[in-house]
C-alpha positions in Angstrom: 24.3 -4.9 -10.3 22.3 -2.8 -7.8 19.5 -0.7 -9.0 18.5 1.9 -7.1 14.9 2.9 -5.5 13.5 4.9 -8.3 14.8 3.4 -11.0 13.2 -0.5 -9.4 10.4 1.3 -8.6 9.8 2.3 -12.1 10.6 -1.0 -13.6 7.9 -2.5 -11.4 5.3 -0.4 -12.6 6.4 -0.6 -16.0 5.9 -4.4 -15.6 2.3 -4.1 -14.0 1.6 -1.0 -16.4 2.2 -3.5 -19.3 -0.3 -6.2 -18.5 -2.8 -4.0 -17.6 -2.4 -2.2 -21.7 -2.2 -5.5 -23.2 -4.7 -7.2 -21.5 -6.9 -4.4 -22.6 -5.8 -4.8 -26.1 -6.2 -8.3 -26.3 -9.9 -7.9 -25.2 -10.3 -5.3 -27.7 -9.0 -7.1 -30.6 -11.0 -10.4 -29.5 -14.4 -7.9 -29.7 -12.9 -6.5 -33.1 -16.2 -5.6 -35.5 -14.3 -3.7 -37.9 -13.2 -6.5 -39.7 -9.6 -6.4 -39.7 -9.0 -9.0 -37.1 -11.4 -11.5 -38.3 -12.9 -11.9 -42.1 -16.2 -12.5 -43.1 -16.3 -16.2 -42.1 -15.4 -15.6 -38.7 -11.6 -16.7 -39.4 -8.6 -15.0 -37.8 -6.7 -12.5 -40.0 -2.8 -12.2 -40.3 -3.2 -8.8 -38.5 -4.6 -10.5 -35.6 -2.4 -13.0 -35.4 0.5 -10.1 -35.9 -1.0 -8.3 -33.1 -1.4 -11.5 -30.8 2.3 -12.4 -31.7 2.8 -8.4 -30.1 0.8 -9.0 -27.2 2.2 -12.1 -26.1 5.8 -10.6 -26.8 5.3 -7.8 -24.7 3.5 -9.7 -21.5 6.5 -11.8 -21.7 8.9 -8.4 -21.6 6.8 -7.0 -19.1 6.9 -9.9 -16.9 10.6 -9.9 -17.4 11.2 -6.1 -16.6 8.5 -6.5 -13.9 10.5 -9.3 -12.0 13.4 -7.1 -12.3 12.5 -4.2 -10.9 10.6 -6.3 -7.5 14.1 -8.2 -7.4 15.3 -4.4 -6.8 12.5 -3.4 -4.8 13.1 -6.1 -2.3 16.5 -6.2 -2.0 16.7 -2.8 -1.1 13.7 -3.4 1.6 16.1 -5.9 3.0 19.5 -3.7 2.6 17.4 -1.0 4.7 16.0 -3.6 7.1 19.3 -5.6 7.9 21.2 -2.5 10.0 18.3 -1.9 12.3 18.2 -5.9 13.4 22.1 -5.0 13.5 22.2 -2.0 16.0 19.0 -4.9 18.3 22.0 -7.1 18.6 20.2 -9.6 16.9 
C-alpha cells in the first residue's frame, strides 16, 4: 500500500503528537493532589491504574501509527530521490 505525502506526513505527527499529550498526562496524574488517583494512604486508585492502562495503550498506538507514517515519509524521499541518480547515469 502506498500512502501519499500528506496523509504520511500526518500520521507522523500524529505519532509524535501522541507522546508528547500522554507524557504530559502521565506526569499530571503522577502529581495528582485531588485525590482520585491515589487515596489517603498514598495507594494507587483503580482510576489511576485505568488511566495508566490508557496511557500506555495509546503510546503503544502512537508508536504504531508513528512508524507508519515515517515508513511513508521515507519511502516517498527515496521514490523522489531514485529518478534524479537515474537521469546521473548512476
Amino acid at each position: 500500500m502506498k500512502l501519499s505525502r500528506p496523509v504520511s506526513w500526518f500520521l507522523l505527527a500524529f505519532g509524535v503528537w501522541s507522546w508528547f499529550i500522554w507524557i504530559t498526562f502521565v506526569k499530571n496524574l503522577v502529581k495528582d493532589g485531588s485525590g482520585l488517583a491515589f487515596d489517603d494512604a498514598g495507594d494507587p486508585t483503580a482510576y489511576f491504574w485505568v488511566h495508566l492502562a490508557l496511557a500506555v495503550t495509546s503510546f503503544l498506538l502512537g508508536t504504531a501509527i508513528g512508524v507508519i507514517g515515517f515508513r511513508g515519509v521515507r519511502a516517498l524521499r527515496r521514490e523522489t530521490a531514485a529518478p534524479v541518480s537515474e537521469k546521473s547515469g548512476t
